[in-house]
N, C-alpha and C positions, 0 to 999 in steps of 0.2 A: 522667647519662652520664659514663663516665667519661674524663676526660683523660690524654693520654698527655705523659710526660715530654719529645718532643720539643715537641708545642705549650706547655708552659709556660714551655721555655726561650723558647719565639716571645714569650710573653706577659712573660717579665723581661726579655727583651733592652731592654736602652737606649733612648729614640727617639732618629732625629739629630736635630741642633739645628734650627730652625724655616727660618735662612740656609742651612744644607746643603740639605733639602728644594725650596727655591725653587731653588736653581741645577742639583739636579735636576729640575727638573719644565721648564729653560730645554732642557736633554740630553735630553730625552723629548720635546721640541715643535719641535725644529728640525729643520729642510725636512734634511735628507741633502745635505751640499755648496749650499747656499743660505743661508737665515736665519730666524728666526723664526717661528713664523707669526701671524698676526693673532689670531686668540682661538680656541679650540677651535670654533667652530660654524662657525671661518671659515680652516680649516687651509690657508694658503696663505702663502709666505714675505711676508713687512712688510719693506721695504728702512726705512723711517722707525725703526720699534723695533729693528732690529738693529743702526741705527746707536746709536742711545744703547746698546746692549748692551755694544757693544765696547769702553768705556772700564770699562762693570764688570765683565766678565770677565778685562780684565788687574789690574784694583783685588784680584780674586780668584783669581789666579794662573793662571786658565785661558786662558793664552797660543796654546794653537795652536787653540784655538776663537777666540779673536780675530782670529786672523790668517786661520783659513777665511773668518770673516765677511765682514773685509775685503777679503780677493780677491773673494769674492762679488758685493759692494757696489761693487766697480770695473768689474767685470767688467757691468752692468745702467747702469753709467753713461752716459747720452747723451753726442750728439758735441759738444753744447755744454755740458755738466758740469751740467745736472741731473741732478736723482734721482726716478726714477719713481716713484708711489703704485701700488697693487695696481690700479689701475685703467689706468693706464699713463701717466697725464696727470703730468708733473711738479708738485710743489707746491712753495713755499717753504720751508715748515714743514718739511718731510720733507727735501727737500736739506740743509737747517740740521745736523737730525739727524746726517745720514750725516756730516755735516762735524765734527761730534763723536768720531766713532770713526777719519773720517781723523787727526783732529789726534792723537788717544790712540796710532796706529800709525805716527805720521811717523818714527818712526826705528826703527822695525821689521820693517815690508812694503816691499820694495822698489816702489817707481811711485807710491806715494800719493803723494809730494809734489805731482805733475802731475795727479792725479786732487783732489786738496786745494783749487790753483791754479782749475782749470778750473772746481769750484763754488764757491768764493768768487768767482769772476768773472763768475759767473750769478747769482750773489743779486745783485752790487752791481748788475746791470741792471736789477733789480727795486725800487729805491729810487727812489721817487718825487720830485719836486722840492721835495716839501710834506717830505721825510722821512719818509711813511708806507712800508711795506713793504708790496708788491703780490704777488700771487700769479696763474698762470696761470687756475685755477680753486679751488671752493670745496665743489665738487658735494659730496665725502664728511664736508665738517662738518659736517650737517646742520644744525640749528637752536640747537646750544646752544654753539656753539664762533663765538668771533671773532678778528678778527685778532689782538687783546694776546696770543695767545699767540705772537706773532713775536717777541716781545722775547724769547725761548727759542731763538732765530736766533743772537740777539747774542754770547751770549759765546764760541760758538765760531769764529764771526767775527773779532773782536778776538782773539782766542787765535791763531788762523793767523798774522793779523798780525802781531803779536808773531813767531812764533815764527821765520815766511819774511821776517820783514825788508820787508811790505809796508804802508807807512802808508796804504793806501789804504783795507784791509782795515778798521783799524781806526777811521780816521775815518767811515769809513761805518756803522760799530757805533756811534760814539757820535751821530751826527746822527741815525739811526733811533732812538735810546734819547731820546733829547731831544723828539722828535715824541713816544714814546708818556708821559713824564713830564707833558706836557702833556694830555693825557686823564685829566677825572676820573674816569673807569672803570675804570682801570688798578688803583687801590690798593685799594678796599675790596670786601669780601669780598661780590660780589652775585653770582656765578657758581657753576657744579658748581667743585668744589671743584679738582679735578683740573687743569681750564683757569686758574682762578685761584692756582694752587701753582704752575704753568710761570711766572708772574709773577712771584713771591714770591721761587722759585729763583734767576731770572734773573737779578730783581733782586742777589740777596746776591751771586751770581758776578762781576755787575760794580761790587762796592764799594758798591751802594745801600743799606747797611744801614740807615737810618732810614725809609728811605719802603719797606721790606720788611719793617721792623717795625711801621712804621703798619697795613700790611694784615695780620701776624699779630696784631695785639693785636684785632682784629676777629673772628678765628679763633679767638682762648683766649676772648671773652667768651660762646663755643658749645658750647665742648668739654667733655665730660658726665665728673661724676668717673670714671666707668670709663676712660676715655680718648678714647672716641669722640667722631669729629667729625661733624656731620652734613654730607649733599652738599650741602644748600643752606639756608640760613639757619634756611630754615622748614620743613623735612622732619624726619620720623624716619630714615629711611633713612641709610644710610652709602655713601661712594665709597671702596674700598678703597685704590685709589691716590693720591688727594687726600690720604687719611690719611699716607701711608707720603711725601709727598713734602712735607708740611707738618711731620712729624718731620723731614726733612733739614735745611729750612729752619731750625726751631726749634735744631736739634745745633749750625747755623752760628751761629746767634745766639746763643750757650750757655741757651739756656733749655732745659737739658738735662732736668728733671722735667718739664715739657709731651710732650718728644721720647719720653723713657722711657714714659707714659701713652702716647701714641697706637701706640708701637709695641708696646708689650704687647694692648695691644687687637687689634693686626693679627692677633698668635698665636692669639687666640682665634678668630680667624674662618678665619685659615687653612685650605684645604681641603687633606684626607688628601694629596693629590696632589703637595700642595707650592706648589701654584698658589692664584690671588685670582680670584672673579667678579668682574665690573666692580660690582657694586651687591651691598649686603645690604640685608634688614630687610622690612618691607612699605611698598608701594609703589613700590620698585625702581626705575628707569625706565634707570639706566644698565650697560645690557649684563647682565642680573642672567643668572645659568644660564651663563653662558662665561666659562671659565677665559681672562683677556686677558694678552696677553704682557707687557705693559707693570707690569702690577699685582708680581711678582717682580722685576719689575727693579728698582725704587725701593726697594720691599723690602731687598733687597739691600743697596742703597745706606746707605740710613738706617741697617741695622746694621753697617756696615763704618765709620758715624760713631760708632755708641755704641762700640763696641770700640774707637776710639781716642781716644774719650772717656774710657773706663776703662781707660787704658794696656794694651791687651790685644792 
């Protein structure tokens, strides 16, 4: 058959780069005037993911997608400054989030600050006397998720503080962070990968470099020279996002050739769309067949660190 000279120039055109694709594939998934959605099987806006969104869309210049978001995400706010899960029940975790993308917008959306205030004054009700961090409910973590990933609460906790002048904020970031240091669960790499990287992150964002390196040194003694990482210790399978936010971690810790492997491997798995399933490989078990919002995000991320790891 013969080919016509418009499809060959389809066929030399350039591809975009692997980061352009994911942040179109974020422009193709978001709710119209809402946010994110939960994973293609499950297209309905995520108030938790579009919070952590809004600090990489201004990282990547997409300012007035930021700023929808965050109207969004004030606008769905309770009267006492939680932030509702898809299912409407507030969680900790998810208000954390959204407080992530308040802190990213505080001097750019006008109300956030009062929308910022209101849920850091809802987490700290949630701080138990022990210093564990409590949550309304638990219903959608199913069975592979625990509380350590509250320490991913933290830094944008202590960041508010900082930022609004409230030491309240951040004493309670570090008394919750001192209850979960004391859990030996916390560090070594016995989880999907994914829940244990919100750990890892956490940790680097609040200066724990050592005991964030304890648990990546656990993680390189897995990682296959292709670059993959397995989701859990003992699987073949891969967690796309585990990968892509263990390169972050790694970029912060300059073990920049671990970072460079994991993320070149994410290229390879990338779907045409731009987007990540939650799971590859056989055996699968997390989310495998749905494009998850969360999977491009970190993505994102981790190469917005090697590019300024390679002054670029």
């Amino acid at each position: 058959m013969k080919v016509s000279e418009e499809m060959m120039r389809i066929f030399r055109r350039p591809k975009k780069p692997a980061y352009e694709r994911a942040l179109d594939w974020f422009k193709a998934h978001r709710v119209a005037g809402q946010g994110i959605i939960v994973h293609t099987r499950q297209p309905v806006p995520y108030p938790e993911v579009t919070g952590y969104w809004v600090p990489t869309l201004y990282a990547w210049g997409e300012t007035e997608l930021a700023r929808d978001c965050t109207r969004w995400l004030m606008s769905i706010q309770h009267g006492d400054g939680a932030i509702p899960a898809p299912d409407g029940v507030p969680y900790t975790f998810d208000t954390g989030q959204v407080m992530r993308g308040f802190v990213a917008a505080l001097e750019d959306v006008p109300g956030v600050e009062g929308a910022l205030r209101r849920a850091c004054d809802w987490t700290l009700a949630q701080v138990h006397e022990s210093g564990r961090l409590l949550t309304p409910s638990t219903d959608q973590w199913t069975d592979i998720a625990s509380d350590l990933i509250h320490t991913y609460v933290l830094p944008p906790l202590a960041e508010a503080g900082r930022l609004l002048g409230v030491p309240a904020y951040t004493d309670a970031a570090q008394r919750v962070l001192a209850y979960y240091k004391a859990q030996p669960e916390l560090v070594p790499f016995n989880r999907l990968s994914h829940f244990h990287a919100y750990a890892m992150e956490a940790l680097v964002e609040l200066g724990e470099t050592e005991l964030a390196a304890r648990g990546m040194a656990s993680v390189a003694k897995v990682q296959r020279a292709d670059g993959s990482i397995p989701a859990y210790p003992d699987v073949s399978w891969v967690c796309s996002t585990g990968m892509a936010q263990y390169a972050i971690v790694w970029y912060h810790l300059g073990e920049k050739a671990r970072a460079d492997r994991a993320l070149a491997y994410l290229e390879t798995i990338q779907n045409e769309s731009g987007g990540f399933y939650g799971s590859y490989g056989e055996g699968s078990k997390y989310i495998p067949g749905g494009e998850i919002s969360w999977g491009a995000k970190y993505f994102l991320d981790a190469w917005k660190l090697k590019l300024r790891a390679e002054g670029r």
